[in-house]
mmJSON file of the N, C-alpha and C atoms, coordinates in Angstrom:
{"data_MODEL":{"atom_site":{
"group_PDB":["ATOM","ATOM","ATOM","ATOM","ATOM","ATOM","ATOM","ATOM","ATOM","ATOM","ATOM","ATOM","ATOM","ATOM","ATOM","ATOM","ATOM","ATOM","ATOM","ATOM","ATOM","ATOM","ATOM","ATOM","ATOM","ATOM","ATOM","ATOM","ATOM","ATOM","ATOM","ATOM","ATOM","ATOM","ATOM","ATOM","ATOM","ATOM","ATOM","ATOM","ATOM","ATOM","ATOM","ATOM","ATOM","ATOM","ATOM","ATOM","ATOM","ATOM","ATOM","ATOM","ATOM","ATOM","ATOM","ATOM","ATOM","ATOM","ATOM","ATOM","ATOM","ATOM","ATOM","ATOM","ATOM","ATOM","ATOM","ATOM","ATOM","ATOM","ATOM","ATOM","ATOM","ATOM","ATOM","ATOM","ATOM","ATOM","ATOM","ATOM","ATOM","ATOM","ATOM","ATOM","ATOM","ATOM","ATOM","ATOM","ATOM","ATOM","ATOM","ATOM","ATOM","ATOM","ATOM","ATOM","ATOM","ATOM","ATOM","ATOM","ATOM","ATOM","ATOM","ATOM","ATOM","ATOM","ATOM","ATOM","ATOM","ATOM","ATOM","ATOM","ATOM","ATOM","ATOM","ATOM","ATOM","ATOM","ATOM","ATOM","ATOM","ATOM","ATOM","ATOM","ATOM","ATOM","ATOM","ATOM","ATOM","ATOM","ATOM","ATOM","ATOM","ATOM","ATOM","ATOM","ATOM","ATOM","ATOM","ATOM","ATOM","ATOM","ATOM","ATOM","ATOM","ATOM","ATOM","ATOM","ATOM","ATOM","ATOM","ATOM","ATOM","ATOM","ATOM","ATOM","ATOM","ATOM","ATOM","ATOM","ATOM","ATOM","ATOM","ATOM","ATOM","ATOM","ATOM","ATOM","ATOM","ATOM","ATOM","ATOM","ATOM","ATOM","ATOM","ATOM","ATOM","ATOM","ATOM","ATOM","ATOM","ATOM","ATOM","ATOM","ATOM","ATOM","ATOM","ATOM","ATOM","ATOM","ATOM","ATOM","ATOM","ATOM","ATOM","ATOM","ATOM","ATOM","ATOM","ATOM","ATOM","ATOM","ATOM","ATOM","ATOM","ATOM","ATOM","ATOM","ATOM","ATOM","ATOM","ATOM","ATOM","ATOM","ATOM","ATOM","ATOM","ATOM","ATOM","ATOM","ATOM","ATOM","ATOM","ATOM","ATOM","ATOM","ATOM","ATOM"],
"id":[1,2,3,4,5,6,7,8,9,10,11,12,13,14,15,16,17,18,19,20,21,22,23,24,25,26,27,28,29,30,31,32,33,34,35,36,37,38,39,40,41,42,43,44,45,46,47,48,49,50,51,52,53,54,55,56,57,58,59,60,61,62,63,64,65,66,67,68,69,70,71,72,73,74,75,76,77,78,79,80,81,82,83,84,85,86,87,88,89,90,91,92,93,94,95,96,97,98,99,100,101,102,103,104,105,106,107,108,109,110,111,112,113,114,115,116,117,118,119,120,121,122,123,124,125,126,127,128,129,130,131,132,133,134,135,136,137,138,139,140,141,142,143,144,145,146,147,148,149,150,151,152,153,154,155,156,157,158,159,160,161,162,163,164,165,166,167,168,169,170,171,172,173,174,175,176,177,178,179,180,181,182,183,184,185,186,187,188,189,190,191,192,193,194,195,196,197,198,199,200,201,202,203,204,205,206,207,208,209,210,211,212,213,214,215,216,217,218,219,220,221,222,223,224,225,226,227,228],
"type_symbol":["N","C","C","N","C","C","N","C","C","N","C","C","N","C","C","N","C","C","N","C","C","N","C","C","N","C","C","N","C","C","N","C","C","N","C","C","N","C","C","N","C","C","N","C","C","N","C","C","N","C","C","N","C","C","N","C","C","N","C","C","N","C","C","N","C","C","N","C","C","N","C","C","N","C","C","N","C","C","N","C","C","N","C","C","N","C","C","N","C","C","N","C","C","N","C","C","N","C","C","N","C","C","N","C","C","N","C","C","N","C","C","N","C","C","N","C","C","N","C","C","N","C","C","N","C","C","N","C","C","N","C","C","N","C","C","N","C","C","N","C","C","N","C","C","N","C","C","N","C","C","N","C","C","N","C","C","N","C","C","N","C","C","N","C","C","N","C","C","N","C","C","N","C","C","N","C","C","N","C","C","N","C","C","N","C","C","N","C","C","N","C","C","N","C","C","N","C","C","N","C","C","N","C","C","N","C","C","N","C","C","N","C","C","N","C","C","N","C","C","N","C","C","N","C","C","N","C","C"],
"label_atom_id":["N","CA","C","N","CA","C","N","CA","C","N","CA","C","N","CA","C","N","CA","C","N","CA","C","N","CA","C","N","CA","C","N","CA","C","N","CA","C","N","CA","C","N","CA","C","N","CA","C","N","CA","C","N","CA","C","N","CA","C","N","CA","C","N","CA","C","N","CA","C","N","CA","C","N","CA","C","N","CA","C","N","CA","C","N","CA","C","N","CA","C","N","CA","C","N","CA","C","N","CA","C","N","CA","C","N","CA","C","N","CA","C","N","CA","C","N","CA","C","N","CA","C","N","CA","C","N","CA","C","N","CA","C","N","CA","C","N","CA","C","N","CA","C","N","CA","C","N","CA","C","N","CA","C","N","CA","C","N","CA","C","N","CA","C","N","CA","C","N","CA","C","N","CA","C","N","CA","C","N","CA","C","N","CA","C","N","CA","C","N","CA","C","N","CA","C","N","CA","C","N","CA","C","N","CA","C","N","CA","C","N","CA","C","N","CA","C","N","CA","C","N","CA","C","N","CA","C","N","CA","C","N","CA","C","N","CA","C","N","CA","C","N","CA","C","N","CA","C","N","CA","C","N","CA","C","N","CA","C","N","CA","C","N","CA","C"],
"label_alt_id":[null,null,null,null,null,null,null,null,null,null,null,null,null,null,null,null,null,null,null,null,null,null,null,null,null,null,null,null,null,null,null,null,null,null,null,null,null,null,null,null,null,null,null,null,null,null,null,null,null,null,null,null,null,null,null,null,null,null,null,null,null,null,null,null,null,null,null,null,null,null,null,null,null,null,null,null,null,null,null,null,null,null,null,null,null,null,null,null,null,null,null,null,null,null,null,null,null,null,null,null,null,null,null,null,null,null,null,null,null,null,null,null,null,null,null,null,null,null,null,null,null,null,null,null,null,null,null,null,null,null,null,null,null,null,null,null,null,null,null,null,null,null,null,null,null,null,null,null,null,null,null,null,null,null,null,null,null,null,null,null,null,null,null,null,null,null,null,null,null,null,null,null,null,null,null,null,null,null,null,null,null,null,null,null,null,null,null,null,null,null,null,null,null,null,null,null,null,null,null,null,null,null,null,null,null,null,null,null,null,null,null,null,null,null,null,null,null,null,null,null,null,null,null,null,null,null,null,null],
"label_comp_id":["UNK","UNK","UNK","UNK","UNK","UNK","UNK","UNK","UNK","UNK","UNK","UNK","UNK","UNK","UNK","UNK","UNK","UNK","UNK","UNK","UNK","UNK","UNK","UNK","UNK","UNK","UNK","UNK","UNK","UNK","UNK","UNK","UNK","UNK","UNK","UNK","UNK","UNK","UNK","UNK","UNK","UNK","UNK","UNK","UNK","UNK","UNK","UNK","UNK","UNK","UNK","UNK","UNK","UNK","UNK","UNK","UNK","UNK","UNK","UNK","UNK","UNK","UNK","UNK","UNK","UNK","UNK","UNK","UNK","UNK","UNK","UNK","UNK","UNK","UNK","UNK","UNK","UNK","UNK","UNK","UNK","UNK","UNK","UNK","UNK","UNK","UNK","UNK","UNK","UNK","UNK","UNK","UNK","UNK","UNK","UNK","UNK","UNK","UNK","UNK","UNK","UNK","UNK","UNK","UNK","UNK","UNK","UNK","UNK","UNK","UNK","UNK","UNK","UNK","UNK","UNK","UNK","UNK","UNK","UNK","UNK","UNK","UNK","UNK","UNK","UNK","UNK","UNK","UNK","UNK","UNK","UNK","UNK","UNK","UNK","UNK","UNK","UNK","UNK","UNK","UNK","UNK","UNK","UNK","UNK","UNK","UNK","UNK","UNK","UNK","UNK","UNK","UNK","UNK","UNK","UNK","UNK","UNK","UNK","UNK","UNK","UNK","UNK","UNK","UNK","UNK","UNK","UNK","UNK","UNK","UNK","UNK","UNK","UNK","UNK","UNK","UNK","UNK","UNK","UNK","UNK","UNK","UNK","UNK","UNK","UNK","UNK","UNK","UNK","UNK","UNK","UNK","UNK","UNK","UNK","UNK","UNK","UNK","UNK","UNK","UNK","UNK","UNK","UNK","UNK","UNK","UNK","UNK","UNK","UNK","UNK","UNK","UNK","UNK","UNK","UNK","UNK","UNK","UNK","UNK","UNK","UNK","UNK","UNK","UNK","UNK","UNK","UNK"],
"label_asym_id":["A","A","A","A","A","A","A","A","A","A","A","A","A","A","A","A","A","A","A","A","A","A","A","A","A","A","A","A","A","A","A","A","A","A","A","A","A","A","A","A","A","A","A","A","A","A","A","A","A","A","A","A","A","A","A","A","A","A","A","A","A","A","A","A","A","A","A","A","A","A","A","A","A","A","A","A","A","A","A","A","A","A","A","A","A","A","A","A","A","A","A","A","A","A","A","A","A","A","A","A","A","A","A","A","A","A","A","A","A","A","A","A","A","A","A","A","A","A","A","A","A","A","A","A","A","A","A","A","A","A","A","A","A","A","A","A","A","A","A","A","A","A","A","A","A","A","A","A","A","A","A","A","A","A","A","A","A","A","A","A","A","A","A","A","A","A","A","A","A","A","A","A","A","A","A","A","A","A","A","A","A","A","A","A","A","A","A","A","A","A","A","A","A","A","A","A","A","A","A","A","A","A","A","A","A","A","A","A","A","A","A","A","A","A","A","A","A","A","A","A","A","A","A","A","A","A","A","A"],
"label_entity_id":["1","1","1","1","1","1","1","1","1","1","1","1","1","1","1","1","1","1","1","1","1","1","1","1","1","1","1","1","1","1","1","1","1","1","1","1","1","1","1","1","1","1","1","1","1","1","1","1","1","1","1","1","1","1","1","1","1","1","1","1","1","1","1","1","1","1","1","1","1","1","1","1","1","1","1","1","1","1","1","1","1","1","1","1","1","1","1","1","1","1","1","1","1","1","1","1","1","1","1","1","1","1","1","1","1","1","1","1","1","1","1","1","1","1","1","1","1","1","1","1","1","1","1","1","1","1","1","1","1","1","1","1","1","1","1","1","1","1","1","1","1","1","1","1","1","1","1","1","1","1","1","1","1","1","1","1","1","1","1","1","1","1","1","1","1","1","1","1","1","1","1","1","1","1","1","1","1","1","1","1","1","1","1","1","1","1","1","1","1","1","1","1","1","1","1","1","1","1","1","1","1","1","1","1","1","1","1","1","1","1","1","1","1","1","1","1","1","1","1","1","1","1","1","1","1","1","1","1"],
"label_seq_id":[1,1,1,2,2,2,3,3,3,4,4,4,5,5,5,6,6,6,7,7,7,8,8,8,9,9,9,10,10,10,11,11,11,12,12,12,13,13,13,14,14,14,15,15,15,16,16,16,17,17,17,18,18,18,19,19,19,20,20,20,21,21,21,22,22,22,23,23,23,24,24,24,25,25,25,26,26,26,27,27,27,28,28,28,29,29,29,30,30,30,31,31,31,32,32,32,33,33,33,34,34,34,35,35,35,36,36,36,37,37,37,38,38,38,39,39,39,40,40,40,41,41,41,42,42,42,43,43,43,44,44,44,45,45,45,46,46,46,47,47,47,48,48,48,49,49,49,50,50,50,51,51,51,52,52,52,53,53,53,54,54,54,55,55,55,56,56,56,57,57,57,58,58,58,59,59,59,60,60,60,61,61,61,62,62,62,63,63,63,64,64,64,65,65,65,66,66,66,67,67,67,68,68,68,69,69,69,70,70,70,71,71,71,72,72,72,73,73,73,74,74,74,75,75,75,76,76,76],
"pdbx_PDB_ins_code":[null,null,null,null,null,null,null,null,null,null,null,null,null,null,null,null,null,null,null,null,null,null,null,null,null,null,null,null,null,null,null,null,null,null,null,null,null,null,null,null,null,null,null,null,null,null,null,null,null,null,null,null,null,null,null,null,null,null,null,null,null,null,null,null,null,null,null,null,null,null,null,null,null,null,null,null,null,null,null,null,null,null,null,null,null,null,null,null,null,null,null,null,null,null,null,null,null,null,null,null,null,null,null,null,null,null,null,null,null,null,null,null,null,null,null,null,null,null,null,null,null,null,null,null,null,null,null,null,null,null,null,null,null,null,null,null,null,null,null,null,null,null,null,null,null,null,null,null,null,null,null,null,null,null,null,null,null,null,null,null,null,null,null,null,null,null,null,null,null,null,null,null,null,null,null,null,null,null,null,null,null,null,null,null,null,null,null,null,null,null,null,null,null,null,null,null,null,null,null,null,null,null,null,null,null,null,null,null,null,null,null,null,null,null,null,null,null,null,null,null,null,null,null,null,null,null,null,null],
"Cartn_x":[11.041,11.729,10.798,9.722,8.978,8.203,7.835,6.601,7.594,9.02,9.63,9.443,10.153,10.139,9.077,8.015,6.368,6.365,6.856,6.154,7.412,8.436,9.81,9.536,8.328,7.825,6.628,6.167,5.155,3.852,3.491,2.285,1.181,-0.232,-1.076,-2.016,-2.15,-3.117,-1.578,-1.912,-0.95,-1.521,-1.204,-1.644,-0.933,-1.772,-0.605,-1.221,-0.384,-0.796,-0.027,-1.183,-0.572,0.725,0.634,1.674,2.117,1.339,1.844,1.775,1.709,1.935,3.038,3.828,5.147,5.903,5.293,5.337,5.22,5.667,5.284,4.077,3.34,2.406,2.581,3.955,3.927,4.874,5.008,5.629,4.528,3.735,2.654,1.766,1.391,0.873,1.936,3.07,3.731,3.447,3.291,2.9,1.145,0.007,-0.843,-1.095,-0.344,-0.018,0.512,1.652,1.816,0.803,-0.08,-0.752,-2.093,-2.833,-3.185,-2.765,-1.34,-1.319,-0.992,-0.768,-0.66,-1.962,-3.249,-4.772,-5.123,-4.624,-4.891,-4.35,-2.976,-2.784,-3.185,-4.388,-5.302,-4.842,-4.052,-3.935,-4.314,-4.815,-5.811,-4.734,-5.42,-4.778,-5.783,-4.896,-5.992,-5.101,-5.594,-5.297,-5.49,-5.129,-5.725,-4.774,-5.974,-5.091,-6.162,-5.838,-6.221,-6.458,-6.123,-6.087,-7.315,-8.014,-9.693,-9.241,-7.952,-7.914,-7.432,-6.657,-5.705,-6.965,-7.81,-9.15,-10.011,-10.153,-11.077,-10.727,-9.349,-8.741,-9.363,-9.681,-10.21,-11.126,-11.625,-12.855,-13.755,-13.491,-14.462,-13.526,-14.686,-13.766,-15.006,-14.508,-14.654,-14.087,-15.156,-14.399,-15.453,-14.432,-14.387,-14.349,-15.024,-14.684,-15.292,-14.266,-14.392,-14.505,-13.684,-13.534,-14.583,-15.175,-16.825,-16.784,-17.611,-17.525,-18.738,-18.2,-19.533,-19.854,-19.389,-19.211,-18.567,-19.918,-19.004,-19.585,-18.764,-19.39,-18.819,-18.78,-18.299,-18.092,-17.08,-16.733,-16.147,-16.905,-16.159,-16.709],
"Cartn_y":[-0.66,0.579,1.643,1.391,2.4,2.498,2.001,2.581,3.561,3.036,3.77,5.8,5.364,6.545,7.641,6.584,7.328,8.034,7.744,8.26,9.154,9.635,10.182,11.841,12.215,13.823,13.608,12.792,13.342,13.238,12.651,13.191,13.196,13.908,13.47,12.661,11.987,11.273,10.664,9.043,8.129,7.009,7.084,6.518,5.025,3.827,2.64,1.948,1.575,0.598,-0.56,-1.51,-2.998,-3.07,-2.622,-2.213,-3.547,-4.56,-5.986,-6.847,-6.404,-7.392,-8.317,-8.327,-9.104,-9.689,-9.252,-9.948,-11.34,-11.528,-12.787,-12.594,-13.333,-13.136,-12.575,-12.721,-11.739,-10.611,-10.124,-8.997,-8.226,-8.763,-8.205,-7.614,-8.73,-8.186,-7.067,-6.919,-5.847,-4.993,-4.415,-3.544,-2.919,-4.127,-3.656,-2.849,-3.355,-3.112,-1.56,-1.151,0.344,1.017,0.623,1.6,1.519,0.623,0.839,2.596,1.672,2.961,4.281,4.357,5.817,6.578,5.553,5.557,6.822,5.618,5.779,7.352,7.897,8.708,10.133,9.577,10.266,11.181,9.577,9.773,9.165,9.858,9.341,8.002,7.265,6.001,5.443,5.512,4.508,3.812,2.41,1.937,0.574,0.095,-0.509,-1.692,-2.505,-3.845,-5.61,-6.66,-7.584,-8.364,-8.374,-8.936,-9.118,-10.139,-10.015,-9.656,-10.654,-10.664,-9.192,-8.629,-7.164,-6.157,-6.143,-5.221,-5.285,-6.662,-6.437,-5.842,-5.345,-4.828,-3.382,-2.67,-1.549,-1.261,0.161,0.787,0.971,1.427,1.424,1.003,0.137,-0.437,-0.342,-0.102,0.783,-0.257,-0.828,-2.512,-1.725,-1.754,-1.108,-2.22,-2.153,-3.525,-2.395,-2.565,-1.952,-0.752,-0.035,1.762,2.091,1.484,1.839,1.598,2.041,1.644,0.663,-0.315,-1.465,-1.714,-1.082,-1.481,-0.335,0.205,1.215,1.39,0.747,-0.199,0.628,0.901,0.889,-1.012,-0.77,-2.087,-1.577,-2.921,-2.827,-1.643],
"Cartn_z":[3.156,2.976,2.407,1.491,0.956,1.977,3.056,4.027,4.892,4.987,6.03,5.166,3.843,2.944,3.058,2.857,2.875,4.341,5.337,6.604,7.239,6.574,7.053,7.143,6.413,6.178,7.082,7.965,8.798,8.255,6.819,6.338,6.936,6.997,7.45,6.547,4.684,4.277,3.73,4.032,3.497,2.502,0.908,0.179,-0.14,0.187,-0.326,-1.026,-1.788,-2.996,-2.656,-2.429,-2.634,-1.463,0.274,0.673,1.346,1.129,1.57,0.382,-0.47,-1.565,-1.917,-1.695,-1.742,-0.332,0.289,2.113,2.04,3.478,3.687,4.9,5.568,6.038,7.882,8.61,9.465,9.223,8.274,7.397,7.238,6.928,6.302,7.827,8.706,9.663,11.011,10.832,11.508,10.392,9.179,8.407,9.328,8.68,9.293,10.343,11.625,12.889,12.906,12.394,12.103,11.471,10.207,9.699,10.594,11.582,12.405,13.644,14.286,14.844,14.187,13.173,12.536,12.178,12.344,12.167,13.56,14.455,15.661,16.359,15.579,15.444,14.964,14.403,13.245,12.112,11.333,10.142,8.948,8.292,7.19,6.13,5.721,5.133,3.822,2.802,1.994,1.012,1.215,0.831,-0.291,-0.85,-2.24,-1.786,-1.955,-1.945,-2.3,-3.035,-3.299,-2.558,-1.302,-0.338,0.677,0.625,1.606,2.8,3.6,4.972,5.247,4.509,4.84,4.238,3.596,3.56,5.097,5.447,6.791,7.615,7.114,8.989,8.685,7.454,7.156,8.583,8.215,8.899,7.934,6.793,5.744,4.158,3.613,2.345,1.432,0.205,-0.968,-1.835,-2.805,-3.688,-5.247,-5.832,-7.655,-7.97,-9.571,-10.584,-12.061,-12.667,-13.685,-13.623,-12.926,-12.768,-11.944,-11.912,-10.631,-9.779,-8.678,-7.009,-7.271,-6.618,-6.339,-5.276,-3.982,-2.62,-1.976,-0.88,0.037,1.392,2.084,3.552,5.098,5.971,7.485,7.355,8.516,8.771,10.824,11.176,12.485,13.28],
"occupancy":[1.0,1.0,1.0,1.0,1.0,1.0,1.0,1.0,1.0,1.0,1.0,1.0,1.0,1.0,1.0,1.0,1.0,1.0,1.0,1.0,1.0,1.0,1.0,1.0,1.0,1.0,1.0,1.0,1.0,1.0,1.0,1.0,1.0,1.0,1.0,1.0,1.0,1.0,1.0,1.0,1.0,1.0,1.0,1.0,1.0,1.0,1.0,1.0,1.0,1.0,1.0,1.0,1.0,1.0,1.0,1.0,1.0,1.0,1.0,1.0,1.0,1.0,1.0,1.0,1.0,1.0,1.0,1.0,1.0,1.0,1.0,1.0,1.0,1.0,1.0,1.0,1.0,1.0,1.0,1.0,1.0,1.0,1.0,1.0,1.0,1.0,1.0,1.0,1.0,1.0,1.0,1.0,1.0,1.0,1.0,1.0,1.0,1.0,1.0,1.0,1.0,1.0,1.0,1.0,1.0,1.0,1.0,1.0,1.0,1.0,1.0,1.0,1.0,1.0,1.0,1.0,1.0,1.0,1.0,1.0,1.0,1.0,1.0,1.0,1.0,1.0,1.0,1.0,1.0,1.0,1.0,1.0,1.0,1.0,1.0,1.0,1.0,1.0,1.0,1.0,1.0,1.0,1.0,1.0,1.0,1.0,1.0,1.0,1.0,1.0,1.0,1.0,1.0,1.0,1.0,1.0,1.0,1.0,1.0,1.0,1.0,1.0,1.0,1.0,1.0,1.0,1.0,1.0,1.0,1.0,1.0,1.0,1.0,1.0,1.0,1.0,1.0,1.0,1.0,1.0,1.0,1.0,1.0,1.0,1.0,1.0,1.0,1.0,1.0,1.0,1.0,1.0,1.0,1.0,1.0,1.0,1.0,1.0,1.0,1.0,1.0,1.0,1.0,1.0,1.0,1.0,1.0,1.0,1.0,1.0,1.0,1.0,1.0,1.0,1.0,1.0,1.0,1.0,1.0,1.0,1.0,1.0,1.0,1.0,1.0,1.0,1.0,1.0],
"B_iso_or_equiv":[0.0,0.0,0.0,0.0,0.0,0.0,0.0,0.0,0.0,0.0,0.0,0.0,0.0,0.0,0.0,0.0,0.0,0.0,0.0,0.0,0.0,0.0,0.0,0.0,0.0,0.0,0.0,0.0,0.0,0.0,0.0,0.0,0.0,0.0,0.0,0.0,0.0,0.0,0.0,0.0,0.0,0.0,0.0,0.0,0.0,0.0,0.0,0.0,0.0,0.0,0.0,0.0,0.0,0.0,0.0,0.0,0.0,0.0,0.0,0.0,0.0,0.0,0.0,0.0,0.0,0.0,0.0,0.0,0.0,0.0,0.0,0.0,0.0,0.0,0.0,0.0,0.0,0.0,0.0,0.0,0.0,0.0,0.0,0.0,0.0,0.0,0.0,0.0,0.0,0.0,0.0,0.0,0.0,0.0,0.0,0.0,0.0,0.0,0.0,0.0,0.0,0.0,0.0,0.0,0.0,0.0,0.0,0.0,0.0,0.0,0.0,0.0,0.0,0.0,0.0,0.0,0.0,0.0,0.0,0.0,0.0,0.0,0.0,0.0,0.0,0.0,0.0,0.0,0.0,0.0,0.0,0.0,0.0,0.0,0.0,0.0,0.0,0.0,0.0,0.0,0.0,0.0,0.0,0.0,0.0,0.0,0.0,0.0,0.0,0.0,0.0,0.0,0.0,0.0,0.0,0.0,0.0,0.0,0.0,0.0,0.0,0.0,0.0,0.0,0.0,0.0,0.0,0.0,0.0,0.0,0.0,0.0,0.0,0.0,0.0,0.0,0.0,0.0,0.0,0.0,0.0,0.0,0.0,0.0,0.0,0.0,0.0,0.0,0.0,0.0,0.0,0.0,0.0,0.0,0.0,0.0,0.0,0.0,0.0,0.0,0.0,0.0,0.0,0.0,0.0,0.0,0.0,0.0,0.0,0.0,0.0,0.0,0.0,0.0,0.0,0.0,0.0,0.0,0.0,0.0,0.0,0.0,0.0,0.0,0.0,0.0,0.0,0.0],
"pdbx_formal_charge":[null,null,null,null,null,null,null,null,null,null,null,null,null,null,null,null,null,null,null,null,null,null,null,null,null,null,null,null,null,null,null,null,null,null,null,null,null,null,null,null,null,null,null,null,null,null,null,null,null,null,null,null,null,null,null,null,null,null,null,null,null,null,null,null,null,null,null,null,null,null,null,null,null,null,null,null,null,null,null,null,null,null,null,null,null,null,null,null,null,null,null,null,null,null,null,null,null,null,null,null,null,null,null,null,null,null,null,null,null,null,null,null,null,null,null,null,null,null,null,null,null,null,null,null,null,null,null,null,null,null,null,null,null,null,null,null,null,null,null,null,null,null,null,null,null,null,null,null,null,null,null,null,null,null,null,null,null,null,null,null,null,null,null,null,null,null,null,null,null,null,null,null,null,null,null,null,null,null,null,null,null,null,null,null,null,null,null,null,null,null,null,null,null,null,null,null,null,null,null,null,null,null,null,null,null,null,null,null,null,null,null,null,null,null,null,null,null,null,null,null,null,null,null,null,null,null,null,null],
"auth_seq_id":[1,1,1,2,2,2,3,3,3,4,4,4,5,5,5,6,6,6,7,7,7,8,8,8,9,9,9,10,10,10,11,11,11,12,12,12,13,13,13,14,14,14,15,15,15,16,16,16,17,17,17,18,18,18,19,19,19,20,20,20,21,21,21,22,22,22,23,23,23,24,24,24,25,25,25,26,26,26,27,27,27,28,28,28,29,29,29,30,30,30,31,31,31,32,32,32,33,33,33,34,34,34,35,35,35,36,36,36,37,37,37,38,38,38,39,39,39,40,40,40,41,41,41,42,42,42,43,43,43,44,44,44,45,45,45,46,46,46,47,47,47,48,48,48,49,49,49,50,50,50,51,51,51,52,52,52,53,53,53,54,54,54,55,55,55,56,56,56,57,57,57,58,58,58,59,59,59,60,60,60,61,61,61,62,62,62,63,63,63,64,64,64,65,65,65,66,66,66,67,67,67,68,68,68,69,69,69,70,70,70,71,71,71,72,72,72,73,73,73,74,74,74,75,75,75,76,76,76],
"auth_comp_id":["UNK","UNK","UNK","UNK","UNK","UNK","UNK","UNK","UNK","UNK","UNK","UNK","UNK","UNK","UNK","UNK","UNK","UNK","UNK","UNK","UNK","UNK","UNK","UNK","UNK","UNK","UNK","UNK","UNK","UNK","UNK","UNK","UNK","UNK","UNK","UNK","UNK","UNK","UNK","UNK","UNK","UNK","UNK","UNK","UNK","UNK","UNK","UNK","UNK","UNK","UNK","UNK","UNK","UNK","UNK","UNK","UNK","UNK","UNK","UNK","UNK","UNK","UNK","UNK","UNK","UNK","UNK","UNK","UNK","UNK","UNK","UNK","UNK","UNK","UNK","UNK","UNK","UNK","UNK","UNK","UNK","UNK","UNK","UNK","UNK","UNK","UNK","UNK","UNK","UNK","UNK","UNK","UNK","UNK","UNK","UNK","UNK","UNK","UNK","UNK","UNK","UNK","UNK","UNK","UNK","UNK","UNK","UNK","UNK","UNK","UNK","UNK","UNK","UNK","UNK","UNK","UNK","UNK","UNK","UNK","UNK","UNK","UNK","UNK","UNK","UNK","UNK","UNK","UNK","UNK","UNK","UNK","UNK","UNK","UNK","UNK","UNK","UNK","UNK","UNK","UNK","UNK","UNK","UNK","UNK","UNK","UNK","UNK","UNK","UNK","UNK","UNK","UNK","UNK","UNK","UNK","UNK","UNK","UNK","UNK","UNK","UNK","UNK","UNK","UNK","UNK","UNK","UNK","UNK","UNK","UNK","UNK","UNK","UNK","UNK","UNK","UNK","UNK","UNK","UNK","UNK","UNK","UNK","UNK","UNK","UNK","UNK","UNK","UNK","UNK","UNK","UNK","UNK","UNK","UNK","UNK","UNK","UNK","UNK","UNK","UNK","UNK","UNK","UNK","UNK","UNK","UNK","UNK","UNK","UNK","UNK","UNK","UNK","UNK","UNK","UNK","UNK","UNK","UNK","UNK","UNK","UNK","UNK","UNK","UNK","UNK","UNK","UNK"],
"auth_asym_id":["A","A","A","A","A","A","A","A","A","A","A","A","A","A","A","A","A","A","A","A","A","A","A","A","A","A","A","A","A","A","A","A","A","A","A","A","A","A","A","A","A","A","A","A","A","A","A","A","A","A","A","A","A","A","A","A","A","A","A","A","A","A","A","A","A","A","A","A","A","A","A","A","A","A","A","A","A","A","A","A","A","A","A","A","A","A","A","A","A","A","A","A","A","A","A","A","A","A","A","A","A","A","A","A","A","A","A","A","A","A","A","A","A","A","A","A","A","A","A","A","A","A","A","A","A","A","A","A","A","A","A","A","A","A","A","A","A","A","A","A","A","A","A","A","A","A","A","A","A","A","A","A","A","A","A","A","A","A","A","A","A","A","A","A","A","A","A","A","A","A","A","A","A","A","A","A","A","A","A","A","A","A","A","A","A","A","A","A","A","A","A","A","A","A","A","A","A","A","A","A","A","A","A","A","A","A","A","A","A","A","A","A","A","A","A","A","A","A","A","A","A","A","A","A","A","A","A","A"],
"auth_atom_id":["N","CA","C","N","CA","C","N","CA","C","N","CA","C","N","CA","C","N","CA","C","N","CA","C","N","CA","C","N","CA","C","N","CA","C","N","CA","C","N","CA","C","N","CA","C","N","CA","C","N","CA","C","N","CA","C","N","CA","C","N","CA","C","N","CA","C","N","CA","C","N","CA","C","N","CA","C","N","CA","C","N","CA","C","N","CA","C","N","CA","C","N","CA","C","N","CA","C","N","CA","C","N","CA","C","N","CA","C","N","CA","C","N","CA","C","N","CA","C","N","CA","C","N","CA","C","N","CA","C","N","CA","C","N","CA","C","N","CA","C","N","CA","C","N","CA","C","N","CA","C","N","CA","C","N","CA","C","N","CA","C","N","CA","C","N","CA","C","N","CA","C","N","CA","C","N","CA","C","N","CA","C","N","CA","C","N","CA","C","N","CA","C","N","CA","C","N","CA","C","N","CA","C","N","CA","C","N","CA","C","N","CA","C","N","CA","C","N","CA","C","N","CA","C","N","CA","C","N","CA","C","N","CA","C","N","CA","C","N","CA","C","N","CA","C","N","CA","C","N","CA","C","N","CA","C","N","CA","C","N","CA","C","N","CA","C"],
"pdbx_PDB_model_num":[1,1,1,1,1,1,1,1,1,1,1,1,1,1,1,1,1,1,1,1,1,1,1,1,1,1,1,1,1,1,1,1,1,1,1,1,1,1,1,1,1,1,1,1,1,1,1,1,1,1,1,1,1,1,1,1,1,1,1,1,1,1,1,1,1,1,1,1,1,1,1,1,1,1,1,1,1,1,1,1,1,1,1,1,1,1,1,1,1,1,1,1,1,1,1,1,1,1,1,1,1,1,1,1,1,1,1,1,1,1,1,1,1,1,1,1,1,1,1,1,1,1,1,1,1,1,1,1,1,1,1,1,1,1,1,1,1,1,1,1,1,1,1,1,1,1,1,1,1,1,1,1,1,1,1,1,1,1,1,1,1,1,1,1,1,1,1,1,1,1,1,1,1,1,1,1,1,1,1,1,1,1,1,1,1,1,1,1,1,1,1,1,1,1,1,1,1,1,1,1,1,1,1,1,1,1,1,1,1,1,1,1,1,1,1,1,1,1,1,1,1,1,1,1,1,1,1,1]
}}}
């Protein structure tokens, strides 16, 4: 329901935190799957999440540890 919320105004930069965190694992990948095509749409996305497998789907990922950037890569 909060991704539906987030995307009901059209935005063009969509911020998510942790937006599969409480999923189950093809919950999680029909999530991916939309913020893909809303990418594809060319709309900006960022997103924060603990997750290795749901970071790789990134284009570019950006990994902090201790308020700092330690990692800032292209991917794919």
């Amino acid at each position: 329901m909060a991704v539906a919320r987030a995307l009901v105004n059209n935005p063009s930069i969509i911020l998510a935190d942790e937006p599969t965190g409480n999923l189950d694992s093809a919950s999680s990948l029909e999530i991916m799957a939309l913020f893909e095509n809303l990418h594809r749409d060319d709309r900006t996305l960022i997103l924060v999440t603990h997750e290795a497998d749901i970071a790789q789907r990134a284009k570019r990922l950006i990994q902090m540890k201790d308020g700092k950037v330690v990692q800032d890569k292209k991917i794919g």
